[in-house]
ROSE-4610 file (N, C-alpha, C; in Angstrom, 1 decimal, always signed):
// ROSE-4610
residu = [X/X/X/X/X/X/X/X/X/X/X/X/X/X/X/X/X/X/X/X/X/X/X/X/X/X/X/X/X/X/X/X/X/X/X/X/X/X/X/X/X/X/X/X/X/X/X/X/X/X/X/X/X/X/X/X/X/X/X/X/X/X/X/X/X/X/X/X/X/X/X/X/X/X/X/X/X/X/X/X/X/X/X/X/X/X/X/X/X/X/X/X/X/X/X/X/X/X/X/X/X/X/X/X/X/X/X/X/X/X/X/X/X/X/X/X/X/X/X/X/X/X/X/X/X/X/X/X/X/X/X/X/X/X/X/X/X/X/X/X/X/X/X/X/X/X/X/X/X/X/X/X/X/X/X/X/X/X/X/X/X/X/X/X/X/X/X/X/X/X/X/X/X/X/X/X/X/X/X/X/X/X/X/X/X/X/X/X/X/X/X/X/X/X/X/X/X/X/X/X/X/X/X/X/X/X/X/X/X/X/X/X/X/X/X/X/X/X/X/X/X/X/X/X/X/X/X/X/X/X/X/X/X/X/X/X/X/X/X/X/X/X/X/X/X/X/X/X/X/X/X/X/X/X/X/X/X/X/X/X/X/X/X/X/X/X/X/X/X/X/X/X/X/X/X/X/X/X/X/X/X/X/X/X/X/X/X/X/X/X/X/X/X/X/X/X/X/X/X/X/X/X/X/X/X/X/X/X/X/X/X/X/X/X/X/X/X/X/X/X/X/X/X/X/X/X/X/X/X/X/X/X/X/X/X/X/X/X/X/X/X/X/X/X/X/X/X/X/X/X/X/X/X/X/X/X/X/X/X/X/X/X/X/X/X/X/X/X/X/X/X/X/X/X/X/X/X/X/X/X/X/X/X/X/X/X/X/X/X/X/X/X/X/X/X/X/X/X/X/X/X/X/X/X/X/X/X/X/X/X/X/X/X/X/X/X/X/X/X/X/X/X/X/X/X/X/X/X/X/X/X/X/X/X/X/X/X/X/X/X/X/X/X/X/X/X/X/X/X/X/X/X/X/X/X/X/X/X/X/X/X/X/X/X/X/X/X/X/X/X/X/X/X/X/X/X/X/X/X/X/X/X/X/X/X/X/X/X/X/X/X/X/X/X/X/X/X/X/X/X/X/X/X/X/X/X/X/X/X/X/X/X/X/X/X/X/X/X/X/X/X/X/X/X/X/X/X/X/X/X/X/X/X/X/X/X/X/X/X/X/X/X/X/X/X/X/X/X/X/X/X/X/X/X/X/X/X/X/X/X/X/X/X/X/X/X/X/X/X/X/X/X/X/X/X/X/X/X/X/X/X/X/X/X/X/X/X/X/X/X/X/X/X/X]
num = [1/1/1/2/2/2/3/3/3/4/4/4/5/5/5/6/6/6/7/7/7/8/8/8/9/9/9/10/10/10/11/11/11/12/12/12/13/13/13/14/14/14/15/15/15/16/16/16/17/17/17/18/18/18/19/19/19/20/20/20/21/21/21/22/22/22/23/23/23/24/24/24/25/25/25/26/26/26/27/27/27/28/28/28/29/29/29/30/30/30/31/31/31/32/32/32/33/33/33/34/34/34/35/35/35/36/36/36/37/37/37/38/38/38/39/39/39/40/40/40/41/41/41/42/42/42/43/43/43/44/44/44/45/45/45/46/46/46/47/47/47/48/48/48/49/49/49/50/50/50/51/51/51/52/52/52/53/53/53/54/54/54/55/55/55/56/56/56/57/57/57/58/58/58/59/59/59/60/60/60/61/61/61/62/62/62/63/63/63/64/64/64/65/65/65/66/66/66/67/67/67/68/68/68/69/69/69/70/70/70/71/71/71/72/72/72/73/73/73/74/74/74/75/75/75/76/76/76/77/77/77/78/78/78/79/79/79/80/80/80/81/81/81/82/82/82/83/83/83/84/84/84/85/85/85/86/86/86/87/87/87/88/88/88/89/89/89/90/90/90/91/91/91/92/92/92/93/93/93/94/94/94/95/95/95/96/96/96/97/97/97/98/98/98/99/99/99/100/100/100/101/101/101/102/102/102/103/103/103/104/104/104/105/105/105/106/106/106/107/107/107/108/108/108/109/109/109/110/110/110/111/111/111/112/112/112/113/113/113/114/114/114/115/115/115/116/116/116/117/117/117/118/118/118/119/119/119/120/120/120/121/121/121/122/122/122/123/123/123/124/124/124/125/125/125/126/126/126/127/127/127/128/128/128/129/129/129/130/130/130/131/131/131/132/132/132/133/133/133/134/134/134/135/135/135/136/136/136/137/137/137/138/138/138/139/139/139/140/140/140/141/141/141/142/142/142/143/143/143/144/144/144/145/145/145/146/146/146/147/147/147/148/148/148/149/149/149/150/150/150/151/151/151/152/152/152/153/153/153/154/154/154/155/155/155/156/156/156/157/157/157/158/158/158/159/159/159/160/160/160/161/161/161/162/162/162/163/163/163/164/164/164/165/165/165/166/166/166/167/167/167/168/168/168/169/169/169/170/170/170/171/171/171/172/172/172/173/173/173/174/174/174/175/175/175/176/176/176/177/177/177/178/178/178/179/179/179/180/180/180/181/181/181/182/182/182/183/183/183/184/184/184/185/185/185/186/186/186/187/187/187/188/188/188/189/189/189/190/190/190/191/191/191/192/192/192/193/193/193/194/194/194/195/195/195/196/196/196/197/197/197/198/198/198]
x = [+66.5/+66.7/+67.1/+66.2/+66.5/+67.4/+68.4/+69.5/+70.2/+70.9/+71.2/+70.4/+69.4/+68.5/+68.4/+68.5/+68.6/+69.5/+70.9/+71.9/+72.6/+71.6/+71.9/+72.0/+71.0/+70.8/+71.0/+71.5/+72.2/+73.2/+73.0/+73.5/+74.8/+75.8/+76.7/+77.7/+78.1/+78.9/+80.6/+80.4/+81.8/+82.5/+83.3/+84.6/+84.5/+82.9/+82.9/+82.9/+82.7/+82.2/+84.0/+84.5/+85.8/+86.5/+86.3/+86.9/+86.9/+85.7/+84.9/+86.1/+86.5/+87.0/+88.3/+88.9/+90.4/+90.6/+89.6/+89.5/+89.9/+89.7/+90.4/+91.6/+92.4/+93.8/+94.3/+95.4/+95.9/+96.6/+97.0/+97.2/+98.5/+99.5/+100.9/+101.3/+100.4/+101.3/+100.2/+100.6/+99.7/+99.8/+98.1/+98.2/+97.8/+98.6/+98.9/+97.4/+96.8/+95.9/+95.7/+95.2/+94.6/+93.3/+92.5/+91.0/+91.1/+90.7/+90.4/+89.0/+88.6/+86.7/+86.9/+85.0/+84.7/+83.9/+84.2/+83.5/+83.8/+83.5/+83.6/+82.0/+81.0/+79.8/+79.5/+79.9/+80.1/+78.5/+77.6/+76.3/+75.7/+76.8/+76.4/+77.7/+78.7/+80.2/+80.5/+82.0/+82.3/+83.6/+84.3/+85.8/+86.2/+87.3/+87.9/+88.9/+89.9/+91.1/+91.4/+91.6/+92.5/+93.9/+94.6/+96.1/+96.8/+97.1/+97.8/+99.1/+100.0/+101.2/+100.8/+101.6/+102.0/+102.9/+103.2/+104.0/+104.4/+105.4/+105.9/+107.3/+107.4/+108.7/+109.5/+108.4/+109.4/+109.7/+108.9/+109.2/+108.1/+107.8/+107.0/+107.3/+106.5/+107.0/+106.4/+107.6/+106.9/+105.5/+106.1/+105.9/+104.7/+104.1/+102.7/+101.9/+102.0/+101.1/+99.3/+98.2/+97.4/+97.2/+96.5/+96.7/+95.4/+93.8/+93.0/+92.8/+92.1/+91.1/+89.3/+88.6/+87.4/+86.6/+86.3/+84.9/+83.4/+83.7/+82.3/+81.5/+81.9/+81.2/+79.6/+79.0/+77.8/+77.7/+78.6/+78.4/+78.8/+79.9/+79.9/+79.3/+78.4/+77.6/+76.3/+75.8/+74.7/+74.9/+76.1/+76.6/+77.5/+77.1/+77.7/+79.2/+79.8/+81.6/+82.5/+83.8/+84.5/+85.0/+84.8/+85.9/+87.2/+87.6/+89.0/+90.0/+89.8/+90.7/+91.0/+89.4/+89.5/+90.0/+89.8/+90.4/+92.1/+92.8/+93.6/+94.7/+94.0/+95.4/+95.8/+96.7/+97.7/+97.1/+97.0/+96.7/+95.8/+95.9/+94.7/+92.9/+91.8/+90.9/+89.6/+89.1/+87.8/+86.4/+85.5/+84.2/+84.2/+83.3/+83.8/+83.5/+82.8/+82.3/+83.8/+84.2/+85.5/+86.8/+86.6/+87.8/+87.9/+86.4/+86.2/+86.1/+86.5/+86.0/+88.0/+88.7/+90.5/+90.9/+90.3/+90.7/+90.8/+89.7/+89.1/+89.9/+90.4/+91.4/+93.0/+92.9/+94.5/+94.5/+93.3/+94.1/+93.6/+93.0/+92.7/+92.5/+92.9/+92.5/+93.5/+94.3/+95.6/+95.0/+96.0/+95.8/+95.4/+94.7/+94.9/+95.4/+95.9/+96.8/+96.4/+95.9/+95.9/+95.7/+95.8/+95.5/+94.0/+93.5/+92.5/+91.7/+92.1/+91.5/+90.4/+89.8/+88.3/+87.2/+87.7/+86.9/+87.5/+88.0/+88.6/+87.1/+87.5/+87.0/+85.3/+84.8/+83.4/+83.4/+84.4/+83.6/+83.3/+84.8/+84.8/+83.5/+83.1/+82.1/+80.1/+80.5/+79.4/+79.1/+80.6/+80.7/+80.0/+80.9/+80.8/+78.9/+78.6/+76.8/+76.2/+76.6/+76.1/+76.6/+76.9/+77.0/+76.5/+75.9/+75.3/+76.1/+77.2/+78.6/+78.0/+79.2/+79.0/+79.9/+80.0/+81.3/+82.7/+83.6/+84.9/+85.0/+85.9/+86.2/+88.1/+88.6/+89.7/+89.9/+91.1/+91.7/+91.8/+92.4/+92.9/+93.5/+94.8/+95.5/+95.7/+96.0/+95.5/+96.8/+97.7/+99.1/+98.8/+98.0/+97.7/+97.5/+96.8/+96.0/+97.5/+98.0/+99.5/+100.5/+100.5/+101.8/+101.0/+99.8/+99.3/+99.8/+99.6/+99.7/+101.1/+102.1/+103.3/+103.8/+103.3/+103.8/+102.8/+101.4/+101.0/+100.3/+99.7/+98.7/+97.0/+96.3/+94.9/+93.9/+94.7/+93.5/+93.6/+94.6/+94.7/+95.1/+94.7/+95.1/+95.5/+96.5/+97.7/+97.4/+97.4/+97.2/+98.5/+98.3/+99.1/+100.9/+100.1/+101.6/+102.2/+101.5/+102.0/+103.1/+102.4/+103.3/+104.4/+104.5/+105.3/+106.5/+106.2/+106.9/+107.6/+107.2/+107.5/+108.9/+108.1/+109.3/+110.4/+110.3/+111.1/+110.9/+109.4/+109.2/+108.8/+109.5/+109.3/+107.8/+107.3/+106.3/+106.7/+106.1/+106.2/+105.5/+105.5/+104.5/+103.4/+103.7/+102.3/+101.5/+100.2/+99.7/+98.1/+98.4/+97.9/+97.4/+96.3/+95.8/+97.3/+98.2/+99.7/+100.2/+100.8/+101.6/+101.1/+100.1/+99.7/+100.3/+99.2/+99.2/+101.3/+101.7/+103.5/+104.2/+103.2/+104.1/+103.2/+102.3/+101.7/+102.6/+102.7/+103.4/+105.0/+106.0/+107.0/+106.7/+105.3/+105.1/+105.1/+104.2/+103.6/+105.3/+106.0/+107.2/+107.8/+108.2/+108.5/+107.9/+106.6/+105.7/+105.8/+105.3/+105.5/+106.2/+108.0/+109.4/+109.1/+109.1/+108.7/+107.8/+106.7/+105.6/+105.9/+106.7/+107.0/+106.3/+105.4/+104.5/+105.1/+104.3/+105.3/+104.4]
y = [+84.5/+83.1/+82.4/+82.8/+82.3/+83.2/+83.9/+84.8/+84.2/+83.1/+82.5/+82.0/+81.8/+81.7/+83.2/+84.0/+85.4/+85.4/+84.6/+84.5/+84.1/+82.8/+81.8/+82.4/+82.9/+83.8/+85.2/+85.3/+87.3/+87.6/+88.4/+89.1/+90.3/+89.7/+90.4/+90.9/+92.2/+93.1/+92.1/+92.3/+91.4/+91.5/+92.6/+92.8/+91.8/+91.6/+90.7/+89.1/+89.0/+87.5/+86.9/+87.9/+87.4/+87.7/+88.9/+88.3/+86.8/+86.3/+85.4/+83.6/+84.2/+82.9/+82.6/+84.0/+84.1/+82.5/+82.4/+81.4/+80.3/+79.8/+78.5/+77.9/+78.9/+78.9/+79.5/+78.6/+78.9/+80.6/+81.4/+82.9/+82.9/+83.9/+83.6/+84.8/+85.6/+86.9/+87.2/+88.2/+89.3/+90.7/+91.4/+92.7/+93.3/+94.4/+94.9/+96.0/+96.3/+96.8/+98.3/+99.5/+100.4/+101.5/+101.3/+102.4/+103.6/+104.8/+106.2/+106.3/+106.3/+106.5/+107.8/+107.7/+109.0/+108.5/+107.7/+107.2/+105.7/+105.0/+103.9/+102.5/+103.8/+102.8/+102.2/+101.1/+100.8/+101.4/+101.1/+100.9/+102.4/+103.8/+105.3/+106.1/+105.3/+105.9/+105.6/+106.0/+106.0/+105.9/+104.8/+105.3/+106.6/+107.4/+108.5/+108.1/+106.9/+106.7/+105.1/+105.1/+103.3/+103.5/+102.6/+102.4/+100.9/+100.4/+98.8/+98.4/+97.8/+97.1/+96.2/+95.0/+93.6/+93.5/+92.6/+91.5/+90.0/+89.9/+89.2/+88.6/+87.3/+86.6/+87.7/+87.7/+88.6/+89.6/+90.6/+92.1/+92.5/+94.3/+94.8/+95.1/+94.9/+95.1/+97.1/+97.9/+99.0/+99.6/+98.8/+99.2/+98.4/+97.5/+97.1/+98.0/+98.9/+99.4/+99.8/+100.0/+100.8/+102.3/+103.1/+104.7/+105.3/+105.6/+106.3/+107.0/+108.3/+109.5/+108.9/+108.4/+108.3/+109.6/+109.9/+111.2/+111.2/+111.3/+111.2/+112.2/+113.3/+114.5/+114.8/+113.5/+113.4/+113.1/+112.4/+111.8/+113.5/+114.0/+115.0/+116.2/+116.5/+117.7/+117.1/+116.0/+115.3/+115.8/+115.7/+115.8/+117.2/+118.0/+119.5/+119.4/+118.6/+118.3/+119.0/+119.6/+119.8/+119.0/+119.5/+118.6/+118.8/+119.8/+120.5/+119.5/+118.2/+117.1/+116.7/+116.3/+115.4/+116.6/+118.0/+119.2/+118.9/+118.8/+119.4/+117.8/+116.8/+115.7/+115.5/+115.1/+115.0/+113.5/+112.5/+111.2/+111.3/+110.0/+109.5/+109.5/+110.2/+110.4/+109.7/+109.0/+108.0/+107.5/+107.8/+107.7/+106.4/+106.1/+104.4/+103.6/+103.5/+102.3/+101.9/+102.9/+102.6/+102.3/+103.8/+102.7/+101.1/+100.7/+99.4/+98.2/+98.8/+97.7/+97.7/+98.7/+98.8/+98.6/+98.3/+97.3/+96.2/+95.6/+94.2/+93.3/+94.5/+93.7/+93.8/+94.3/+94.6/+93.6/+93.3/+92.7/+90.6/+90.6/+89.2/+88.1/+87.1/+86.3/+86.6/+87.4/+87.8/+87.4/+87.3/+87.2/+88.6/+89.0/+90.8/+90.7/+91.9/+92.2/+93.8/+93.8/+95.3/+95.2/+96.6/+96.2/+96.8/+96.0/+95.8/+95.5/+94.8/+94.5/+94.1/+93.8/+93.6/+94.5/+95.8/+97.1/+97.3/+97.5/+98.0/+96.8/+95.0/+94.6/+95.0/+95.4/+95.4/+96.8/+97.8/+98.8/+98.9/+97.9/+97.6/+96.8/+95.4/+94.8/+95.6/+96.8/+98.0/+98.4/+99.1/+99.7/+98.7/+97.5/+96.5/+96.1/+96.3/+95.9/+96.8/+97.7/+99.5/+99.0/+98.2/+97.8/+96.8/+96.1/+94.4/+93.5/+93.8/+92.1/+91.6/+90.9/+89.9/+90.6/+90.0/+90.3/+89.5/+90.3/+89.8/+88.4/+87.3/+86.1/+85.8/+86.9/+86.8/+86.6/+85.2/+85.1/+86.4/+86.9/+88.2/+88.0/+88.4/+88.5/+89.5/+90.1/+91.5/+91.4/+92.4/+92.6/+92.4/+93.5/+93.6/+92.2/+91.3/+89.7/+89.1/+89.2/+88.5/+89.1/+90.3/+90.6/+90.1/+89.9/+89.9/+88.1/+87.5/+86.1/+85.9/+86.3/+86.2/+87.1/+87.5/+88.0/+87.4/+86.6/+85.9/+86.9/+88.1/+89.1/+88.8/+88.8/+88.7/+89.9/+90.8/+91.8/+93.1/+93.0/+93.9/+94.4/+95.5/+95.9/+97.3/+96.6/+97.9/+99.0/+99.8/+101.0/+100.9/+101.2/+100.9/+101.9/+103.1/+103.7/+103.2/+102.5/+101.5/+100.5/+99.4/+98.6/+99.4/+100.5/+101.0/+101.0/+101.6/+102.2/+100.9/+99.8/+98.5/+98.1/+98.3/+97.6/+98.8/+100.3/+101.4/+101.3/+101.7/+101.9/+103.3/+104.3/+105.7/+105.8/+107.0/+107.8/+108.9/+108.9/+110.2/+111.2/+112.5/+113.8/+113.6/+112.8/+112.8/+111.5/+111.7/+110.4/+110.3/+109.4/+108.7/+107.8/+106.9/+105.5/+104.5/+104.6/+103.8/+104.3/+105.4/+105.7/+104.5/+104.5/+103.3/+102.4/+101.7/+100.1/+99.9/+101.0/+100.4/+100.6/+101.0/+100.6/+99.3/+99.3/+98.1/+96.6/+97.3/+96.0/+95.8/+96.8/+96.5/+96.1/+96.3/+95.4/+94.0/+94.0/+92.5/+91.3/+92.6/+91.3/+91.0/+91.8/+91.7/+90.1/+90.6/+89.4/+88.0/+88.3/+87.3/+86.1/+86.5/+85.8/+85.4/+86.3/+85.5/+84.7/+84.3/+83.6/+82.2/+82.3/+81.4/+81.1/+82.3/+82.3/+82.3/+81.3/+81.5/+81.9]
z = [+24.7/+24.9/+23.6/+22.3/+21.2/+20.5/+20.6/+20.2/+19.1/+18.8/+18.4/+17.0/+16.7/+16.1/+15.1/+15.7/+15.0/+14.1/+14.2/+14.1/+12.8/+12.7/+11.9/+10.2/+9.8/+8.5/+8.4/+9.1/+9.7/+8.2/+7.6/+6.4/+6.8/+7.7/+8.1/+7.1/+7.3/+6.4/+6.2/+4.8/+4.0/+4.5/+5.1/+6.1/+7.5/+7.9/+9.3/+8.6/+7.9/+6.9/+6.8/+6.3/+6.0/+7.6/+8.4/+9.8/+10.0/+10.3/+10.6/+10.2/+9.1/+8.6/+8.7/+9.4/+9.5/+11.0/+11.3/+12.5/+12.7/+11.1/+10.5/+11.0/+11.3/+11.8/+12.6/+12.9/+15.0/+14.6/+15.6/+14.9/+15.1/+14.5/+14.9/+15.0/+15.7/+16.2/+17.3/+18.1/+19.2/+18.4/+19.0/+18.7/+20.3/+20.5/+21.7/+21.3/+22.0/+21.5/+22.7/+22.7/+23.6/+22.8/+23.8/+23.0/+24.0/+23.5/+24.4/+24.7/+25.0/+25.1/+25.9/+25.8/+26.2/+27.7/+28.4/+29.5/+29.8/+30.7/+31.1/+30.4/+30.0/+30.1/+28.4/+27.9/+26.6/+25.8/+26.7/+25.9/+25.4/+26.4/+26.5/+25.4/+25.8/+25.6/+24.5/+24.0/+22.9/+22.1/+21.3/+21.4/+20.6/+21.0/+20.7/+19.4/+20.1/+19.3/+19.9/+18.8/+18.6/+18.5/+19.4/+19.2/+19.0/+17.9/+18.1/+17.2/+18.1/+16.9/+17.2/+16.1/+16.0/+17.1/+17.7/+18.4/+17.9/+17.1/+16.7/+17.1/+17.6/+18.3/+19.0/+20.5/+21.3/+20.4/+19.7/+19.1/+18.6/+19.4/+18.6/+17.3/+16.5/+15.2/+14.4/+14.9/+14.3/+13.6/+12.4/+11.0/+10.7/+11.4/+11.3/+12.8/+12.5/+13.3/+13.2/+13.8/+14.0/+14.4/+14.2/+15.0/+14.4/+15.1/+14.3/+15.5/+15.3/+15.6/+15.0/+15.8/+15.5/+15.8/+14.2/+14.2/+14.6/+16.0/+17.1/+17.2/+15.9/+15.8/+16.6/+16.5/+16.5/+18.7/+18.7/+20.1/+20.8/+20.1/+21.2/+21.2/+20.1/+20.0/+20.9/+20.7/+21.3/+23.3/+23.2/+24.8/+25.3/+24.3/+24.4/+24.8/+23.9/+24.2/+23.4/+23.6/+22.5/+21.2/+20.2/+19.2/+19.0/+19.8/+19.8/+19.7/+20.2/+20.7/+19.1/+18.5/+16.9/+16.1/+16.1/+14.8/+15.1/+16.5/+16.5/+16.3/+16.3/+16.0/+14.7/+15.2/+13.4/+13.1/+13.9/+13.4/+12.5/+12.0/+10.8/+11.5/+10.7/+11.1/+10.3/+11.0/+10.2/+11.0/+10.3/+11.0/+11.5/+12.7/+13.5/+12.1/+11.6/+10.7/+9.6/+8.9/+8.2/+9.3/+10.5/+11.8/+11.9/+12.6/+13.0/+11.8/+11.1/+9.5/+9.4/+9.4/+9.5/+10.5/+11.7/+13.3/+12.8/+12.5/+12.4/+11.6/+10.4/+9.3/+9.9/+10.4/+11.0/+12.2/+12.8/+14.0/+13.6/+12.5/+12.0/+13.2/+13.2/+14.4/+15.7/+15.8/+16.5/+18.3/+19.3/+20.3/+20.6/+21.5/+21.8/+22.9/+23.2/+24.2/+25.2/+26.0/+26.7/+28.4/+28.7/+30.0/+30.5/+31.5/+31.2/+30.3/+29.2/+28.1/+27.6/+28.8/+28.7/+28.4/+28.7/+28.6/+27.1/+26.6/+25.6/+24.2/+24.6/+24.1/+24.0/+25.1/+25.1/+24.4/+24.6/+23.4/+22.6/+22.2/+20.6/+20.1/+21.0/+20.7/+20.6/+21.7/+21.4/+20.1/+19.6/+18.4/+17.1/+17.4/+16.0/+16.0/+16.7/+17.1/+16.3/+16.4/+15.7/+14.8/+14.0/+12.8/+12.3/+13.0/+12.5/+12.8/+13.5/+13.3/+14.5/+14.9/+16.0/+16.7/+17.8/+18.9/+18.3/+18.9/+18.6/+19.2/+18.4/+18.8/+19.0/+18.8/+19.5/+20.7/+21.2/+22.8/+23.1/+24.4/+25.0/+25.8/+26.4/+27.7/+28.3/+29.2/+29.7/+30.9/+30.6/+31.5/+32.8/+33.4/+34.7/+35.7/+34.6/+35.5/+35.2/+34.3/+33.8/+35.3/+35.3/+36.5/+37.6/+37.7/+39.2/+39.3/+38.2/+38.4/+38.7/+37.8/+38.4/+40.3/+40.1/+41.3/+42.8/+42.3/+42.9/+43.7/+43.3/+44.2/+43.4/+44.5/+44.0/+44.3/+45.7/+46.3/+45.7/+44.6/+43.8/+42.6/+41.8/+40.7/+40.3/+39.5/+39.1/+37.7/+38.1/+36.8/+35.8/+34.7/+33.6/+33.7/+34.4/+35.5/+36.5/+37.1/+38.2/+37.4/+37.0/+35.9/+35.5/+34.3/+34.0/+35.0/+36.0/+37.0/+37.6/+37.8/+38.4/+37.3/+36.4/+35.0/+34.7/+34.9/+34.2/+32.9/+32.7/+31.1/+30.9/+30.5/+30.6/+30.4/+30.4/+29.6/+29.2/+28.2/+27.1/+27.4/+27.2/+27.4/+26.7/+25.4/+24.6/+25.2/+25.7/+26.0/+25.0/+24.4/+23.4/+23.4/+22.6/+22.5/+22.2/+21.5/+20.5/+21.6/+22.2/+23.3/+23.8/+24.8/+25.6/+25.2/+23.8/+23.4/+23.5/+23.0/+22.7/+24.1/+25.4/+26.7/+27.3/+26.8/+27.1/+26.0/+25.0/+24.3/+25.2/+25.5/+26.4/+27.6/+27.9/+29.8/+29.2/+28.1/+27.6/+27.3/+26.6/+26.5/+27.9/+28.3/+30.0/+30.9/+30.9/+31.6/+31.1/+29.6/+28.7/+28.4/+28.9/+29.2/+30.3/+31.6/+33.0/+33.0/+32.1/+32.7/+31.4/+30.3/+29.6/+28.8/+28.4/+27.0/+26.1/+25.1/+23.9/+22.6]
């Protein structure tokens, strides 16, 4: 009940202190964002891999990208899992606490962007707790509620292949956390124009 109160004098890590202030100001880009986990349950599970560009005036912007391998060494020996997946990627590889400290700064007060993006957000906000922060205070828009609104359906939702498939946005053999977030950033522009976001 008194949560909040805990709150007030909380000695949060300098990377969340300065998130914190980026607030000040309206944001002027989206980050398309996608997480891999190891399950659906935030409070059990775990992310694998982060994927995110910038979205800037109608364009993913390359070359501001995101891309980690998080070293969950610990989650998946705990759970008799392979690591075969974390030895064998070429991506960039970092224990969650330096990952989620290089999320936070890369995605600054940005809109986020994914599908279903609410799950994505609550892992992230699992993870960042395992750290002392707060929860994220970024907006979010999430494709799926976006096409369903344009297209005016309620009793249902679309898988991120579905979308694709609706729009002709290939997939690649490699499927990845960035694979995702960068077909989710071409659904996002798609929708985006039809619905007159700016």
């Amino acid at each position: 009940m008194l949560d909040w109160l805990k709150n007030i004098n909380k000695d949060y890590p300098e990377f969340w202190k300065e998130y914190l202030t980026k607030f000040e100001t309206k944001p002027n880009r989206f980050v398309v964002l996608s997480t891999e986990t190891s399950g659906l349950n935030p409070n059990k599970d775990v992310i694998l891999s982060l994927g995110a560009f910038s979205v800037i005036d109608d364009s993913i912007v390359i070359k501001e990208n995101f891309e980690t391998v998080l070293l969950q060494y610990k989650y998946l020996q705990d759970n008799g899992l392979s690591n075969e997946f974390i030895i064998e990627s070429k991506m960039v590889k970092m224990p969650e606490p330096q990952a989620l400290e290089a999320l936070v700064n890369f995605i600054g007060n940005s809109i986020l962007v994914g599908h279903h993006i609410n799950f994505d957000i609550e892992m992230l906000n699992a993870a960042l707790e395992r750290l002392d922060c707060g929860r994220l205070k970024n907006e979010a828009l999430d494709v799926d509620v976006m096409y369903r609104k344009l297209t005016d359906i309620n009793d249902k939702q679309f898988s991120l292949d579905d979308l694709c498939e609706i729009y002709k946005i290939q997939k690649s053999d490699r499927s990845s956390s960035s694979e995702d977030a960068y077909r989710i950033g071409l659904l996002f522009l798609k929708l985006k124009s039809r619905l007159g976001i700016k």
